[in-house]
C-alpha positions as CSV (number, residue, x, y, z in Angstrom):
1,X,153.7,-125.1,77.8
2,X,152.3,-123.2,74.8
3,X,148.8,-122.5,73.9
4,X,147.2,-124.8,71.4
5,X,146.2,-122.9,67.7
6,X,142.9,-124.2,68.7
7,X,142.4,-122.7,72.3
8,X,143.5,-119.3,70.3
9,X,141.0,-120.0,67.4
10,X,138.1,-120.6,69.8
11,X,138.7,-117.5,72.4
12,X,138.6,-115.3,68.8
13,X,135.3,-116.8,68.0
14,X,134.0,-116.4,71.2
15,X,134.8,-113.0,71.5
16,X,133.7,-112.1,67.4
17,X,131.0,-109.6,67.9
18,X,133.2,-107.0,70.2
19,X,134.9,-106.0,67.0
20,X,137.6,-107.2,64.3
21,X,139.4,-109.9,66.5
22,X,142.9,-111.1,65.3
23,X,145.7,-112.6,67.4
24,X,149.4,-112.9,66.3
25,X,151.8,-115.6,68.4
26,X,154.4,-114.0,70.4
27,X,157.4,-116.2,72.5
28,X,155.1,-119.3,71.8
29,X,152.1,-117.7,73.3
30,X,149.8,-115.1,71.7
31,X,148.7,-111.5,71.9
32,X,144.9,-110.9,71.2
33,X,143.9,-107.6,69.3
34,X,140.6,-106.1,68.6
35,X,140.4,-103.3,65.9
36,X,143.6,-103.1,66.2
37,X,144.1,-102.8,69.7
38,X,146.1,-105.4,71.8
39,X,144.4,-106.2,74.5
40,X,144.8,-109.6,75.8
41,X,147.0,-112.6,76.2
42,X,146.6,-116.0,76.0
43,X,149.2,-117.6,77.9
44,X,149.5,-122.0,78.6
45,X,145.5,-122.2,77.3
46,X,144.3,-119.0,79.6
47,X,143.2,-115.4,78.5
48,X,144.1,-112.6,80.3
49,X,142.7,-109.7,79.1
50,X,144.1,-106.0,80.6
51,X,142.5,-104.5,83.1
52,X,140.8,-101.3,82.7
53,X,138.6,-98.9,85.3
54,X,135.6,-99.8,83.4
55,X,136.4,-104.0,83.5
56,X,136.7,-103.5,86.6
57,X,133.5,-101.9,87.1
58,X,131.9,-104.7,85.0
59,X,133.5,-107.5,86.4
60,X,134.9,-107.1,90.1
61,X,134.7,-110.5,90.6
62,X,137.7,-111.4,88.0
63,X,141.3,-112.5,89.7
64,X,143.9,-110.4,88.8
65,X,146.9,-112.5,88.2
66,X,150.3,-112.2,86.3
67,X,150.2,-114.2,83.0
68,X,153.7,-114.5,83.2
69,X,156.5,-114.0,85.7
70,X,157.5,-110.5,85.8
71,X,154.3,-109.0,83.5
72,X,151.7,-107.1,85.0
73,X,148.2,-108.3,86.5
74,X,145.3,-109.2,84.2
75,X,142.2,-110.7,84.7
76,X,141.5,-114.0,84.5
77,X,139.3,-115.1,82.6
78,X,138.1,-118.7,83.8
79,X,134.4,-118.7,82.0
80,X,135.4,-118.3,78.3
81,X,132.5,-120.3,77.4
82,X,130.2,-117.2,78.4
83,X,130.3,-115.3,74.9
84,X,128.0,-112.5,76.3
85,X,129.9,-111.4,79.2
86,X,133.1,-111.9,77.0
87,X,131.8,-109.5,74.5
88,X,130.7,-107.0,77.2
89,X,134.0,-107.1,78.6
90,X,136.1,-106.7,75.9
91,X,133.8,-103.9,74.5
92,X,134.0,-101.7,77.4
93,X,138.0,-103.1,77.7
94,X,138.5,-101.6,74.5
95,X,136.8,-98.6,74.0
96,X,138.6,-97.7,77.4
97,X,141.9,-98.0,76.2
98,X,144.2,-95.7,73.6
99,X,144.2,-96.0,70.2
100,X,147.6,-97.3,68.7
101,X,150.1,-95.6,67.9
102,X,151.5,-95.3,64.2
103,X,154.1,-97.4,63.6
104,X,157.2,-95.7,62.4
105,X,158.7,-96.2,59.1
106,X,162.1,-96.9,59.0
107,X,164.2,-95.0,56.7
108,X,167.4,-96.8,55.2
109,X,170.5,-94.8,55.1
């Protein structure tokens, strides 16, 4: 089952104030980025957002489940009515991971 465009829409306004929040649909589900950064998924109506040191510090409590069969764990985010501790999560998810890389610019022959 794919995620409703609605579902998306509401997770991006929940999570608004952690930063420039865009998602882009991917296999029928959709990739969450903030500044630029992807770093959650919304898979069948759930976020799953990666898990970092400092989430986990934050937020012990989360599950850590696959989204899909074969991905890595994330945390499960059940509560995404709680804008405050979704913004406090993403922010410190965020800040602890990499900046993204350039994309390279293919040259035609």
């Amino acid at each position: 089952m794919a995620s409703e465009p609605e579902f998306v829409q509401y997770i991006a306004e929940q999570m608004g104030d952690a930063g420039c929040i865009t998602y882009r649909k991917m296999f029928g589900d959709y990739g969450m980025y903030c500044d630029g950064k992807i770093f959650a998924l919304i898979c069948d109506n759930q976020l799953f957002i990666k898990i970092t040191d400092a989430g986990r510090s934050l937020c012990s409590e989360l599950r850590e489940v696959a989204p899909y069969e074969g991905a890595k764990n994330y945390f499960l985010i059940e509560d995404v009515d709680n804008r405050d501790a979704l913004v406090n999560l993403v922010t410190v998810t965020c800040t602890a991971l990499p900046e993204p890389k350039p994309k390279k610019r293919r040259r035609l022959v």
